[in-house]
C-alpha positions, -999 to +999 in steps of 0.1 A: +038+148-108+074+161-114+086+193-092+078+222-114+110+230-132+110+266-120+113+257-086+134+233-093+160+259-111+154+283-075+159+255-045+192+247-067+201+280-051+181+280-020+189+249+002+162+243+034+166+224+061+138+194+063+127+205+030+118+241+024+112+270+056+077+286+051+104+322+044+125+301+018+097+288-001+078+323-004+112+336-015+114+309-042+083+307-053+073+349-059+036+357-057+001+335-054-019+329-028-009+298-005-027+284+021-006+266+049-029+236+066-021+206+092-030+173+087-054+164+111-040+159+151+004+160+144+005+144+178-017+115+175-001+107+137+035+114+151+019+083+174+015+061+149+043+069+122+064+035+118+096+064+120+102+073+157+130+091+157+135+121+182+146+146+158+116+135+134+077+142+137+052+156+117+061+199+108+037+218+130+022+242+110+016+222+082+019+194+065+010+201+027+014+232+006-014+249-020-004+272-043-022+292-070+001+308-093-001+340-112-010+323-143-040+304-129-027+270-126-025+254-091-001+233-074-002+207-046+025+197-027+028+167-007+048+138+003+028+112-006+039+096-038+018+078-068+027+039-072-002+031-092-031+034-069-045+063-085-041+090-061-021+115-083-057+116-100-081+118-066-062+143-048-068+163-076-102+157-080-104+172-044-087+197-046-100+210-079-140+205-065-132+223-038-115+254-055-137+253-083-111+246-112-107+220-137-088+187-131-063+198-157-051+231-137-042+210-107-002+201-107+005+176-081+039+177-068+044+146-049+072+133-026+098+156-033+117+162+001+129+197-008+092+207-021+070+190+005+061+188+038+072+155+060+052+129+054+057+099+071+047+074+042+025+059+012+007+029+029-021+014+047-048+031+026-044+063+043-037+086+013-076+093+011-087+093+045-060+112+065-048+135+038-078+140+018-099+159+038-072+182+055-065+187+013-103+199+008-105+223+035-072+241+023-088+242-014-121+258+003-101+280+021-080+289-007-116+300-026-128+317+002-097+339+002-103+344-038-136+357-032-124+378-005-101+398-029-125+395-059-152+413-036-121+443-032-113+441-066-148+441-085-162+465-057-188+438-052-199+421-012-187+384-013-223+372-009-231+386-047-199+366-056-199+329-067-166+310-084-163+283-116-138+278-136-107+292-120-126+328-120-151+349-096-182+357-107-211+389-102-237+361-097-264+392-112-240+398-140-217+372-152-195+394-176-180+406-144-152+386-136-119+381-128-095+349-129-078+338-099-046+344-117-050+379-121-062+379-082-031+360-075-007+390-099+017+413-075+008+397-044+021+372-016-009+361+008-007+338+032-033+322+047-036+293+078-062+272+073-093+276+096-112+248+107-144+264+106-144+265+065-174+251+047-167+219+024-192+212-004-221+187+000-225+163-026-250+177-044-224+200-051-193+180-068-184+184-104-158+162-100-155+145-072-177+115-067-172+111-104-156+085-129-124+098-141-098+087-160-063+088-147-045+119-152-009+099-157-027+073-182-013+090-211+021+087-201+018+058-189+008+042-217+028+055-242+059+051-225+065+089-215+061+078-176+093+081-155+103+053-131+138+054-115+154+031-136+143+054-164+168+084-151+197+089-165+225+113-151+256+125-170+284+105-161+263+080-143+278+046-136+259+014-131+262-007-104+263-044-094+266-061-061+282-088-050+255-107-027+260-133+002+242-173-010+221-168+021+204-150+046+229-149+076+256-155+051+296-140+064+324-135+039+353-152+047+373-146+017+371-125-019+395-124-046+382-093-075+414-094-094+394-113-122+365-083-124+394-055-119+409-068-147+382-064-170+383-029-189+362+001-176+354-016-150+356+001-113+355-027-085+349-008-050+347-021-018+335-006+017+333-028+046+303-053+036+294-039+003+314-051-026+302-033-064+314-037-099+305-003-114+310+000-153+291+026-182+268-002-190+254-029-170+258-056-188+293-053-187+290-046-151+275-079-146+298-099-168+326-088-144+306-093-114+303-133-123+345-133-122+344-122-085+354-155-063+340-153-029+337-180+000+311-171+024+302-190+054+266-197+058+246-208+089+232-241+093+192-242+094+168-272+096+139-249+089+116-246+057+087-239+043+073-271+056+079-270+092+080-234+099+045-232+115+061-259+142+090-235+152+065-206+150+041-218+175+074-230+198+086-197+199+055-176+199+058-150+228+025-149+254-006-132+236-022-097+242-057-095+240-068-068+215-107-076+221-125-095+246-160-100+256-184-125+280-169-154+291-151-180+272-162-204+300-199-201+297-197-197+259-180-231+256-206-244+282-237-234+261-223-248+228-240-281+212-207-281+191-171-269+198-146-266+165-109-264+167-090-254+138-058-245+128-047-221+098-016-221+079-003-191+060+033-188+039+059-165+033+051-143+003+064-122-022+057-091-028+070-090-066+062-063-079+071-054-121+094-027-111+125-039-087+140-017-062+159+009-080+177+042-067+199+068-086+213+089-062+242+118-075+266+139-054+277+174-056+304+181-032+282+178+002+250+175-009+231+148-026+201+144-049+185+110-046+156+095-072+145+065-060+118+044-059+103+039-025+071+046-008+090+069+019+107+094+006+111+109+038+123+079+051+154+074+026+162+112+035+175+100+065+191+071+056+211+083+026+220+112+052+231+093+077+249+064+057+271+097+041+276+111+072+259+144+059+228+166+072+194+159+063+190+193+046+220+181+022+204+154+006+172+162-016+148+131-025+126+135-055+104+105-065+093+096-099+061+074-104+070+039-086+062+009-105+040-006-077+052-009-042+025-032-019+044-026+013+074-036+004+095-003-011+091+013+028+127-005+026+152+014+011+187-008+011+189+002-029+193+037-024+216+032+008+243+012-016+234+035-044+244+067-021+274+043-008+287+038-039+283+076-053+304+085-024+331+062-031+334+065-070+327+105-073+302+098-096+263+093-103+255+060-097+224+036-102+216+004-085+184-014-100+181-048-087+179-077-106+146-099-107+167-123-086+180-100-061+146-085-056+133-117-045+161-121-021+169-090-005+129-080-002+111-086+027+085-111+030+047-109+038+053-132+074+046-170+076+019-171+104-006-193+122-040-188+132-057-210+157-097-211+161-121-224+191-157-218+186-186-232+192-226-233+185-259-239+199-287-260+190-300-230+171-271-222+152-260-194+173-224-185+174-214-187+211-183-192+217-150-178+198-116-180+211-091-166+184-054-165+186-033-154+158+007-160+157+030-138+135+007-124+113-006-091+133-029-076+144-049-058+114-086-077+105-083-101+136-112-083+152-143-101+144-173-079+135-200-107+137-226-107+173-209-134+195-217-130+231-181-150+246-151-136+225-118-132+230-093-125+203-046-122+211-021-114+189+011-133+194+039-119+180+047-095+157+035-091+122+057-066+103+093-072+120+084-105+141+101-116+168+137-113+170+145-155+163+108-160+141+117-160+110+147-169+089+149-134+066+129-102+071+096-100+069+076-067+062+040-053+051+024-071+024-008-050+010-036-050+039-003-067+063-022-096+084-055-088+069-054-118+042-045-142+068-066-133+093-099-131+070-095-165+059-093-184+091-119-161+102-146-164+076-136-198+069-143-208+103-172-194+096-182-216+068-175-249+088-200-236+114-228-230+089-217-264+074-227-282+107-251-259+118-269-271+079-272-235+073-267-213+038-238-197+045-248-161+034-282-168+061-258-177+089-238-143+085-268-121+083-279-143+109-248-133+133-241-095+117-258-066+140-240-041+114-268-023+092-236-017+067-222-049+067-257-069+061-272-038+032-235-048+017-243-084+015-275-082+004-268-069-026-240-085-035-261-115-030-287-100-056-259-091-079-238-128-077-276-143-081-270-162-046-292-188-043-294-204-003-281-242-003-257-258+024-227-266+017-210-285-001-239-280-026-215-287-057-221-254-070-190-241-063-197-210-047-180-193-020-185-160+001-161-139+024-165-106+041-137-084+057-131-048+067-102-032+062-088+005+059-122+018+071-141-003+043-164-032+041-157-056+018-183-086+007-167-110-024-187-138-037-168-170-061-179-194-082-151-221-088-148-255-110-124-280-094-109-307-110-112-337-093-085-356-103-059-330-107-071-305-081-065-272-105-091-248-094-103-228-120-121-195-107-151-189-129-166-154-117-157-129-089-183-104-074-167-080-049-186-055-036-170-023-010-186+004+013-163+024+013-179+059+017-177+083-004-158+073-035-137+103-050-129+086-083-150+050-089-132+041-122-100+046-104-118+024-071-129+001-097-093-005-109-079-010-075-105-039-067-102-054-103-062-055-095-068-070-058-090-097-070-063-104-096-033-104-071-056-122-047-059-153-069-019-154-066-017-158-027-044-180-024-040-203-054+001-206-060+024-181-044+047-195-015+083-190-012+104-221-009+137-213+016+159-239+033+177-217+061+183-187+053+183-200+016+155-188-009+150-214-036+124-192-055+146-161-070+125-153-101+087-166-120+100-197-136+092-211-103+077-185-080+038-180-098+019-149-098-011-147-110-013-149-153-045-133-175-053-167-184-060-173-149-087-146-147-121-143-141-151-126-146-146-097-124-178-075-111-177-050-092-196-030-069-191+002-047-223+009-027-235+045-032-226+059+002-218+096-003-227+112+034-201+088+047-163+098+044-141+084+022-118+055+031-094+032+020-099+017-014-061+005-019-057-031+000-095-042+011-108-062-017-079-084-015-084-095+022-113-120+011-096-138-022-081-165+004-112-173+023-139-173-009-121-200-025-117-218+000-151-221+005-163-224-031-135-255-032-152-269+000-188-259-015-176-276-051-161-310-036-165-310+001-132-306+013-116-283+036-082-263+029-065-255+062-034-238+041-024-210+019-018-213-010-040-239-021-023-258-050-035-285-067-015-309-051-029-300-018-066-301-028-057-339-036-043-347-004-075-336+015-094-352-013-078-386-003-061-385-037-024-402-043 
């Protein structure tokens, strides 16, 4: 995953602007063949990049780099980075198919700004679905070229000429052959990709489409694995920040004289930020508790109790994403009309590593490790908090110790790069468990409110969905309803200037979680009253093929058997879509009735989520989003009073713990015509909603609010 230490030793000497020139990076890198290629339409992904900045878009000629060096080994370079979702491992499974190598030849060299192309980001699941294919072609391109010059070399036509193992072939006589490295010797070919290559079928893969372990397990486990707290830099100082009580918080006053007079110590100041740098950290701490500050902080009635209230009275007029029929008639022709309101909390995204960034100077130019899920992005920001030129500061990422949305913010390496500037040396800034709950943004309080209605029959008629604050993604209903209308009101990611107390951001599938559990718990109270099983009234309303095979045998799997509900069983089901893929998750739960502690028993998810480049790795993914599933929909809320956060670490902020877990099944539907999509973030969408119904299905009462603690379940259960 690290830039190959031979280029590293050249672009020491060969600065590019925006990364490296197409002439620079030939220059650098000698001989091989490389094959420039696009990803997909610049334009319309310039059009949805979160960074709209004139000076920035997406390159246009390409926007990743294959290389096959002289000594057989191939290299990928890209600006997507590896936070534990397993892509470092399915790119390469791609690319390796394609080209007809082993996994263990592909180098991936990922989100290093002076090696890769832009990139506008790691997030929403779009690793495999925007970048994989456009990585696929360039690898059958790249083999198309090698047969090309094996044909020259071995005086053979192409068509006689087949490729395996990093070599061509005489498919009559197999001892005639030639590697791709000795193709590659003496020579500098460039090649633009062309649309019209052939990719394989999958009757063709060797790897892809196969269970494979993770190519940075190793060094992971054992420890080898670099992180950005792991760097260390001659002379490199560590730094602590002094941090406002609150959100909103001013500083009227500051006396440092007791942390400048502890020795070794460096106190520096610059405008708002305030740092106590020292060799160690500990120390650096130490003399950060003498610092005696006054700030003046903004009075706020709000909290985590009555911030749906202000929510709803701020709430800007909706926009309708998706309509259909007439609300009118579809109220008209309803036996029974349901109105429900959903409640959703401010969560954490607390993930093991904290925001950390390293960032070292070197008269006007900059070298930055940090750990972030847009490199690109902290380009900028470093550059312009210095005052210096993008092409002076260099990024290079190290594997991030998990991100979920909210490392696209990038306020470490900012004060990192601040305070290199200031002292003339290295410096690191690594938050502390407490500061990362603070300064992180939060996934967005929100409100979702639901009118729908049935027939005699049990038909859905009428469904009338607004949803406040949480966004747009997974607000779409997929089920047949004839009268539908669905409006976002507000934003989701930033929210409306005046929403929310702190900042808010992406939490993994942003919106999705909340909107899938008023949805398909809505759902639930309709079958309910309608006396229907709840899997029958889904298939009953579901006029996707997909969505109902999906169910089906999830059903078969879980060993669904139809009841209504409540039945006392305990069993719950949910289905969502997100990133491109259908989700289906099925629960069994055991409620205490007279503390309320749900314990989940078993958890069957099941995706469609086309073709599947790597199922152990998939596997893995929906494993971990059950897991951190269990957290927002069982425990996790933040607590604030103002600006004020009252959870700052996990003595009283809960994430999910292994004694808390379940039996997990899985199952990824064997869909390989279809492309691949997002495997990231979906199976998480549907933790909130399926308990909810298996508590309702257990003891027959509904939960309107996320999370749903025990103390909760006994209010609606009429308990004291």
């Amino acid at each position: 995953m690290r830039g190959d230490p031979h280029l590293d030793a050249g672009l020491k000497e060969k600065p590019s602007v925006r990364g490296v020139s197409r002439r620079e990076f030939l220059k650098i890198t000698g001989s091989g063949i490389f094959v420039f290629f696009m990803l997909g339409d610049s334009s319309v992904l310039a059009r949805e990049s979160r960074v709209r900045r004139v000076s920035e878009s997406l390159p246009t000629d390409f926007n990743a780099f294959l290389r096959i060096r002289e000594d057989g080994r191939v290299s990928c370079y890209t600006g997507k980075i590896e936070m534990g979702q397993g892509v470092i491992t399915s790119l390469a499974q791609m690319l390796a198919d394609e080209l007809d190598v082993s996994l263990e030849a592909v180098h991936m060299v990922m989100g290093d700004t002076d090696l890769c192309p832009w990139d506008m980001g790691t997030f929403g699941s779009r690793t495999t679905r925007f970048f994989g294919p456009a990585l696929r072609a360039a690898g059958a391109e790249a083999r198309r070229v090698l047969l090309e010059l094996a044909a020259e070399h071995l005086k053979t036509p192409v068509e006689s000429l087949t490729t395996a193992n990093g070599a061509v072939f005489d498919k009559r006589d197999r001892k005639r052959r030639i590697s791709y490295g000795r193709l590659t010797r003496g020579k500098r070919i460039e090649r633009h990709l062309s649309e019209a290559t052939a990719l394989k079928k999958p009757p063709e893969f060797k790897i892809m489409n196969r269970p494979v372990f993770r190519t940075d397990s190793l060094e992971k486990v054992t420890g080898k694995a670099k992180f950005a707290g792991d760097i260390q830099v001659p002379g490199m100082l560590h730094a602590k920040i002094l941090r406002p009580p609150s959100h909103g918080a001013r500083l009227m006053d500051v006396d440092l004289s007791g942390a400048e007079r502890v020795p070794g110590v460096r106190v520096l100041r610059d405008g708002d930020l305030i740092a106590v740098l020292h060799d160690y950290p500990d120390v650096a701490e130490r003399a950060l508790g003498k610092i005696r500050a006054r700030f003046q902080t903004p009075e706020s009635e709000l909290d985590e109790k009555n911030i749906f209230e202000h929510l709803l009275r701020v709430a800007p007029q909706g926009q309708v994403v998706e309509e259909g029929g007439h609300l009118q008639k579809g109220e008209l022709a309803a036996k029974t009309v349901f109105e429900e309101t959903y409640l959703d909390g401010y969560v954490a995204h607390a993930p093991m590593e904290t925001h950390t960034a390293v960032v070292k100077m070197e008269g006007k130019r900059a070298t930055v490790w940090a750990s972030s899920q847009t490199p690109f992005r902290v380009k900028e920001e470093v550059a312009a908090a210095l005052g210096l030129l993008e092409e002076k500061v260099r990024v290079i990422s190290p594997f991030v110790g998990g991100g979920f949305g909210g490392k696209t913010r990038n306020l470490q390496a900012v004060e990192a790069a601040r305070l290199a500037k200031l002292s003339g040396r290295p410096v690191q800034v690594a938050w502390s468990r407490e500061e990362e709950f603070f300064n992180d943004t939060f996934r967005p309080a929100a409100v979702v409110k639901i009118k729908s209605g049935i027939t005699e029959p049990g038909s859905v008629t009428l469904w009338d969905y607004h949803v406040y604050f949480a966004g747009e993604r997974g607000s779409r209903h997929f089920y047949e309803i004839p009268n539908h209308r669905t409006m976002i009101h507000g934003s989701g990611w930033g929210g409306t200037p005046g929403s929310h107390p702190f900042a808010t951001g992406a939490w993994r599938a942003p919106a999705n979680n909340t909107n899938t559990f008023a949805r398909e718990s809505q759902m639930d109270i309709m079958a309910a009253t309608a006396e229907m099983d709840p899997l029958e009234f889904r298939m009953k309303h579901l006029g996707d093929g997909k969505m109902k095979r999906l169910l089906k045998v999830a059903a078969e799997r879980f060993g669904w058997r139809p009841a209504r509900a409540p039945s006392g069983r305990g069993y719950g089901i949910a289905c969502g879509t997100d990133a491109g893929t259908l989700v289906t998750t099925m629960a069994e739960v055991r409620v205490d009735k007279e503390t309320g502690h749900v314990t989940v028993k078993r958890v069957l998810c099941a995706q469609d989520m086309g073709l599947c480049i790597n199922p152990q790795g998939a596997r893995i993914q929906m494993e971990g989003c059950v897991t951190m599933g269990l957290g927002y929909a069982l425990k996790e809320d933040i607590r604030f009073r103002g600006g004020n956060i009252l959870d700052l670490n996990f003595d009283t902020y809960e994430i999910p713990r292994f004694s808390w877990l379940p039996e997990i099944e899985t199952v990824i539907m064997d869909d390989k015509d279809s492309p691949p999509q997002g495997g990231g973030e979906p199976a998480i969408i549907t933790m909130g909603a399926v308990i909810a119904n298996a508590i309702f299905d257990a003891v027959g009462v509904r939960l309107f609010q996320l999370p749903m603690t025990p103390e909760r379940i006994r209010e609606a259960m009429g308990k004291s």
